[in-house]
PLY file of the C-alpha trace (Angstrom):
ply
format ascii 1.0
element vertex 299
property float x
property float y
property float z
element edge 298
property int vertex1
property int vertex2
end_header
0.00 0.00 0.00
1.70 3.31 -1.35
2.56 5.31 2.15
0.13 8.39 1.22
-2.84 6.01 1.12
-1.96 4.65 3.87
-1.36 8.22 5.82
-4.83 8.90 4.58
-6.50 6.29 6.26
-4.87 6.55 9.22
-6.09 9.88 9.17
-9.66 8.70 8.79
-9.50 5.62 11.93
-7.52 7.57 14.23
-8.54 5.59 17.00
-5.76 2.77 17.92
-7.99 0.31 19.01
-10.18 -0.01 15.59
-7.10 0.84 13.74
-8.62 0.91 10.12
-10.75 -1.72 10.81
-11.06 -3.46 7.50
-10.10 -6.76 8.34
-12.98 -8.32 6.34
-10.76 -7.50 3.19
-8.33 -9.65 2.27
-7.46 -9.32 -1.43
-6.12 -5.89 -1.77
-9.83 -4.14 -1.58
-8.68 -1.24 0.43
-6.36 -0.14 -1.89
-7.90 0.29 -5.01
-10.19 3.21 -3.10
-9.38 6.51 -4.02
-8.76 9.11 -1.76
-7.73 12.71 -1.10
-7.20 15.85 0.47
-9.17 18.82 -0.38
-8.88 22.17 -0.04
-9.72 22.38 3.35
-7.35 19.39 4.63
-10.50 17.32 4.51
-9.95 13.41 3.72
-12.59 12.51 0.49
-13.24 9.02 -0.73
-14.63 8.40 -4.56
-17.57 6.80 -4.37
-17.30 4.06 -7.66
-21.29 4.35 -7.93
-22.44 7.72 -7.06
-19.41 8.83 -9.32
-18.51 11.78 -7.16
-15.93 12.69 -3.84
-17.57 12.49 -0.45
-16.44 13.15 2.51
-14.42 10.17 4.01
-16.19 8.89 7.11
-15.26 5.52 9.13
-18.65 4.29 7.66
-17.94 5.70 4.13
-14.89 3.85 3.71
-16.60 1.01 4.64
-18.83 1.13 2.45
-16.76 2.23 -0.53
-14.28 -0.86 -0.08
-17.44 -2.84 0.20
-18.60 -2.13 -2.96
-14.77 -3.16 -4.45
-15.65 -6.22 -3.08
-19.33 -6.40 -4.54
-17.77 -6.15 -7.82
-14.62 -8.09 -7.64
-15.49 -11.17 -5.21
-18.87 -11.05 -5.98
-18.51 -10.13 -9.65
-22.08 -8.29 -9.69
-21.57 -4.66 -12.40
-22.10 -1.53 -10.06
-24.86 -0.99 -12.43
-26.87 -3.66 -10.85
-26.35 -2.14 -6.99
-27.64 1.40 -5.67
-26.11 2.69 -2.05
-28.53 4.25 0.09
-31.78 2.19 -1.13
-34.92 3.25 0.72
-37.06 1.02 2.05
-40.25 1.74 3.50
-40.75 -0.15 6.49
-45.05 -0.46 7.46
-47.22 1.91 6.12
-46.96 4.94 8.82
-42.90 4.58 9.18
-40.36 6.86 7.38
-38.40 5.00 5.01
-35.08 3.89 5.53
-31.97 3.56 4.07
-29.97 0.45 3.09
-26.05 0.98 2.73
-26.03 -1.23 -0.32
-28.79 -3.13 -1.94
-27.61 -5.37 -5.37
-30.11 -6.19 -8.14
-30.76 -9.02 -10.28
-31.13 -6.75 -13.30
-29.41 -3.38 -14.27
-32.74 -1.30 -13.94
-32.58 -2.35 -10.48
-36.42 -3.36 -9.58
-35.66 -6.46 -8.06
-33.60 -6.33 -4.93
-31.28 -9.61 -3.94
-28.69 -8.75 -1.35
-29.00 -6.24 1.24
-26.18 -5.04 3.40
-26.24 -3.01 6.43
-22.95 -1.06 7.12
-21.50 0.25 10.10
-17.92 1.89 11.47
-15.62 -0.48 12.68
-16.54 0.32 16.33
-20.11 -0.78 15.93
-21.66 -4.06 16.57
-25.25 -2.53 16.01
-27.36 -3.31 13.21
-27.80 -7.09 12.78
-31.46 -6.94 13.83
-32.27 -3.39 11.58
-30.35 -5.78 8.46
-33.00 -8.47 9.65
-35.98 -5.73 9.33
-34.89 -4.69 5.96
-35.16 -8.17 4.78
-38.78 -9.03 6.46
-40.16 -5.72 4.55
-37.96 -6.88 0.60
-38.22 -9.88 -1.17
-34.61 -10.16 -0.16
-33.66 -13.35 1.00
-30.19 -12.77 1.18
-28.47 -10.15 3.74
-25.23 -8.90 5.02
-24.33 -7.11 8.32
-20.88 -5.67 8.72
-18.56 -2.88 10.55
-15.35 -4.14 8.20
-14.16 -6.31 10.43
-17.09 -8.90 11.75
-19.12 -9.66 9.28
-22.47 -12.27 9.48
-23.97 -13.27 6.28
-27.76 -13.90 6.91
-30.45 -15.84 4.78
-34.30 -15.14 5.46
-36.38 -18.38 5.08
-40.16 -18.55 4.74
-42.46 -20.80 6.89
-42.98 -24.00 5.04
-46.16 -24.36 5.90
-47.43 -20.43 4.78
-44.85 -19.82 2.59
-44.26 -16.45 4.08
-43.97 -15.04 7.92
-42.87 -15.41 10.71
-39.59 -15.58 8.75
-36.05 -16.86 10.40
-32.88 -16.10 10.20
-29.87 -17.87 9.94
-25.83 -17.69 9.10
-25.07 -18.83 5.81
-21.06 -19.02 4.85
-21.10 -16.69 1.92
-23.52 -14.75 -0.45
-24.21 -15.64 -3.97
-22.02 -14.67 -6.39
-23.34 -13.75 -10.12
-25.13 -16.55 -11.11
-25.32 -18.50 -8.37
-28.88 -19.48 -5.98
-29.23 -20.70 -2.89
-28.23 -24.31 -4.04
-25.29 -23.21 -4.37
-24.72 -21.46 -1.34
-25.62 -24.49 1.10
-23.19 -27.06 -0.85
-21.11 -28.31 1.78
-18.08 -26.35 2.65
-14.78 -27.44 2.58
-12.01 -27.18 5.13
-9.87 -24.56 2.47
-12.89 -22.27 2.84
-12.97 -21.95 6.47
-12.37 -18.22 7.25
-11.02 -16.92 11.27
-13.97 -15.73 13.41
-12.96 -12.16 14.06
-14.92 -11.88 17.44
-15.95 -15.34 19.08
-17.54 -13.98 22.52
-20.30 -11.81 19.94
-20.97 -15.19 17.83
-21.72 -16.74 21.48
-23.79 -14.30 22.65
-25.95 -13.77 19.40
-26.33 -18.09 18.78
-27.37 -18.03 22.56
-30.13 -15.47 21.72
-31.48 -16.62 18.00
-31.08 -20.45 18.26
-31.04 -21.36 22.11
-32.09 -19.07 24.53
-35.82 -18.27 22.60
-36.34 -22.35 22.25
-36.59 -22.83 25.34
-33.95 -25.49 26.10
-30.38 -24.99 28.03
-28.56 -22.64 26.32
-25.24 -23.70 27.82
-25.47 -27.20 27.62
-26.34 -27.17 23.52
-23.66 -24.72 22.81
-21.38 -26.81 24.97
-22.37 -29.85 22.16
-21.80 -27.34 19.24
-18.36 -26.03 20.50
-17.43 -29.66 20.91
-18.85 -31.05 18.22
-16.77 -28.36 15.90
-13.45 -29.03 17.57
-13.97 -32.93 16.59
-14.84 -32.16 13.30
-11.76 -29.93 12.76
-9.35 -32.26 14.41
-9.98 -34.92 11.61
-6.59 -36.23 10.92
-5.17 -36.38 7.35
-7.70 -33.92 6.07
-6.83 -32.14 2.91
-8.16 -28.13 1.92
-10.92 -29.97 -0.65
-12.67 -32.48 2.12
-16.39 -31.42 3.00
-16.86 -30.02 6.81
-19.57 -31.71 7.88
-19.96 -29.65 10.84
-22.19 -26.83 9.45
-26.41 -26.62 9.47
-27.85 -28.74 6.41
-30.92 -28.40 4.88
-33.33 -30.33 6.45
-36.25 -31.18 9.23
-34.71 -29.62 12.59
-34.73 -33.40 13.19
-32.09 -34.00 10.54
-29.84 -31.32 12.00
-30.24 -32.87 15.33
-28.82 -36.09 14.55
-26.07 -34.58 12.49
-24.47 -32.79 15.49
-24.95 -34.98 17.94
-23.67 -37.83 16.04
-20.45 -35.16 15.85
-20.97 -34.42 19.55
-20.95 -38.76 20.42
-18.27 -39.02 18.64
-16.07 -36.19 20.46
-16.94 -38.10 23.52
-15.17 -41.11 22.18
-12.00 -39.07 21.16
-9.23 -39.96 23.24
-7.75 -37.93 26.26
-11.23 -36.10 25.62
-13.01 -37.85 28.25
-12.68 -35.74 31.35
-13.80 -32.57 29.65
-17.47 -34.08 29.79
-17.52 -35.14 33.15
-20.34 -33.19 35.16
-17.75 -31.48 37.72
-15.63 -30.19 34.96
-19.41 -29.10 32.98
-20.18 -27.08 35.82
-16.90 -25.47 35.83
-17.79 -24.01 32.47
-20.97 -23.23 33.10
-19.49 -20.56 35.94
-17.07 -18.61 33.00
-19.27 -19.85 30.25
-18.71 -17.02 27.05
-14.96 -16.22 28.79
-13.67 -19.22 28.76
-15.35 -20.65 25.61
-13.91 -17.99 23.28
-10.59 -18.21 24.80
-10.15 -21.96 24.00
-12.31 -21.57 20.48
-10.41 -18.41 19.50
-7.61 -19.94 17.38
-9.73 -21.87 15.44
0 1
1 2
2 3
3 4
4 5
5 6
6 7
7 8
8 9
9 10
10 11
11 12
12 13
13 14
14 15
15 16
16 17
17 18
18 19
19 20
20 21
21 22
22 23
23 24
24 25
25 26
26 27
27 28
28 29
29 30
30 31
31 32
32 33
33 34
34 35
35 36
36 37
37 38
38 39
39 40
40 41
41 42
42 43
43 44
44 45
45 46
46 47
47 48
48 49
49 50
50 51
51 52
52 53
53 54
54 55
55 56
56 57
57 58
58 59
59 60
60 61
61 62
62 63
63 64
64 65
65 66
66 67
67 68
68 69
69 70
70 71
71 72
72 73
73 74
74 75
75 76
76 77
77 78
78 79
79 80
80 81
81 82
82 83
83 84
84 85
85 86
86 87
87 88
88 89
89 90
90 91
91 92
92 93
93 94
94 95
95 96
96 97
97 98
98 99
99 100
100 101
101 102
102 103
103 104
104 105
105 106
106 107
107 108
108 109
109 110
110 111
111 112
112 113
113 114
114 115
115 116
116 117
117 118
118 119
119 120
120 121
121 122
122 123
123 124
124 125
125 126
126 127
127 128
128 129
129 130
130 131
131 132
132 133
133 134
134 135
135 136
136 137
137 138
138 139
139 140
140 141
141 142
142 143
143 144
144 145
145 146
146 147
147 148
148 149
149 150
150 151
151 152
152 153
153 154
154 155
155 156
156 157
157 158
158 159
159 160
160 161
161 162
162 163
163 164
164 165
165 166
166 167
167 168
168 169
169 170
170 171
171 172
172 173
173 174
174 175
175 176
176 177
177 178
178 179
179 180
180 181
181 182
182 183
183 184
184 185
185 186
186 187
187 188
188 189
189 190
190 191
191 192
192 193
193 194
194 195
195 196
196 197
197 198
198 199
199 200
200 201
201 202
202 203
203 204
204 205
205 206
206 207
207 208
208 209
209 210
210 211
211 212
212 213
213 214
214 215
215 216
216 217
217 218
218 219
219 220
220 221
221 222
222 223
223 224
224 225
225 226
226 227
227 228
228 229
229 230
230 231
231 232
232 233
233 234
234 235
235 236
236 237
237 238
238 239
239 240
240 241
241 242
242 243
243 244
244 245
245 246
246 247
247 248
248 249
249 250
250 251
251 252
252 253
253 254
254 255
255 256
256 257
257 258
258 259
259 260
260 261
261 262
262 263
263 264
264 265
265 266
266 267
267 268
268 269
269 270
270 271
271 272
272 273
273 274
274 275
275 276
276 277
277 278
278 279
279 280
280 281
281 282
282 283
283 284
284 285
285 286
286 287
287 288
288 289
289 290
290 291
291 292
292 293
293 294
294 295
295 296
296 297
297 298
């Protein structure tokens, strides 16, 4: 990254902590942004789809390496995606605006993906992404602050075809072309990605899967964590094998058996056998989300 570029968004994160916050980028996005200095020592970002220099906020930048990433990873044409998309949520509400929303055709009337973008400090704005996707026919979303990141997919009751929808992670977002199909074919180990901030992904699967089901929230993410680590410490595995730790399509039935014929198994792993016993379980009930993202972190 040429020094000046890099001087200039310093400039913009000047906090230490968040540093520039882009972590979500890993292919050279943030530096094929433009930037600049006006006239009044002002940093300004081009934005590639409004086609004019705006004033280079935390969120901006964002935003503007976002849409790099729309059109390289992705591969959708900036003329299929419009940045600050109003939606009009219920009849008496003001509309709001979605960061990014791409289309499936260039006159843009038929939203696909909708992204909700924040400054690197933020973790709000997972549930407002959820909104905008209960009040589109978007069934595909994305929250991020350029570091986390949680790709969401809305799905329909199957019995009304419509609401109350539900929300769950998905591992990417479609790329040109692709459909859900393709999104849900199993992953493989080389496509694994770091989670940025382990303690959040606790706390938000202990609110959307766990805590409103009524059932022990500690004692089914104790399975998952487990049941993840067994799956990951399969010996001899190569980049291209399937992980078959990840939610299937399926009857919540079927997903059942799937992890805790994962979780059995971890039981049976050797030296493993202590960590289940009820003494050391109530342990980690006591430091539950502290301890639990310490040992998950490096993986």
């Amino acid at each position: 990254m040429p020094a000046a570029h890099q001087e200039l968004l310093e400039r913009v994160f000047r906090d230490p902590a968040v540093r520039w916050g882009l972590n979500f980028f890993t292919r050279g996005e943030r530096n094929r942004i433009q930037l600049r200095e006006n006239a009044d020592g002002k940093v300004e970002i081009w934005c590639i789809k409004r086609e004019r220099w705006l004033r280079a906020k935390p969120e901006e930048v964002v935003r503007q390496v976002f849409l790099v990433w729309v059109r390289e990873t992705l591969r959708y044409s900036i003329k299929r995606v419009l940045v600050e998309w109003p939606i009009q949520m219920g009849e008496d509400e003001e509309k709001e605006r979605s960061d990014i929303v791409i289309f499936t055709d260039d006159a843009c009337t038929d939203p696909f993906i909708v992204f909700e973008l924040k400054r690197p400090d933020s973790k709000e704005g997972l549930e407002q992404l959820r909104s905008y996707l209960r009040w589109t026919g978007c069934f595909f979303g994305c929250w991020s602050n350029g570091n986390e990141h949680s790709f969401q997919l809305k799905e329909e009751d199957p019995k009304t075809r419509k609401g109350p929808y539900k929300f769950r992670d998905i591992p990417r977002l479609p790329k040109l072309g692709e459909d859900l199909d393709d999104i849900l074919k199993p992953l493989t180990f080389g496509e694994l990605k770091p989670i940025q901030d382990m303690r959040a992904l606790i706390e938000r699967l202990e609110h959307d899967a766990l805590a409103n089901a009524g059932v022990n929230a500690f004692d089914e993410l104790f399975k998952l964590f487990f049941a993840k680590l067994h799956d990951e410490f399969r010996p001899n595995r190569k980049a291209t094998d399937a992980v078959e730790f990840r939610v299937p399509t399926g009857a919540p039935d079927v997903v059942y058996r799937r992890f805790n014929g994962l979780f059995q198994a971890a039981k049976c792993r050797p030296h493993w056998e202590g960590i289940f016993d009820e003494g050391e379980i109530l342990k980690l009930k006591g430091h539950a989300l502290r301890r639990c993202a310490a040992a998950l972190e490096p993986y």
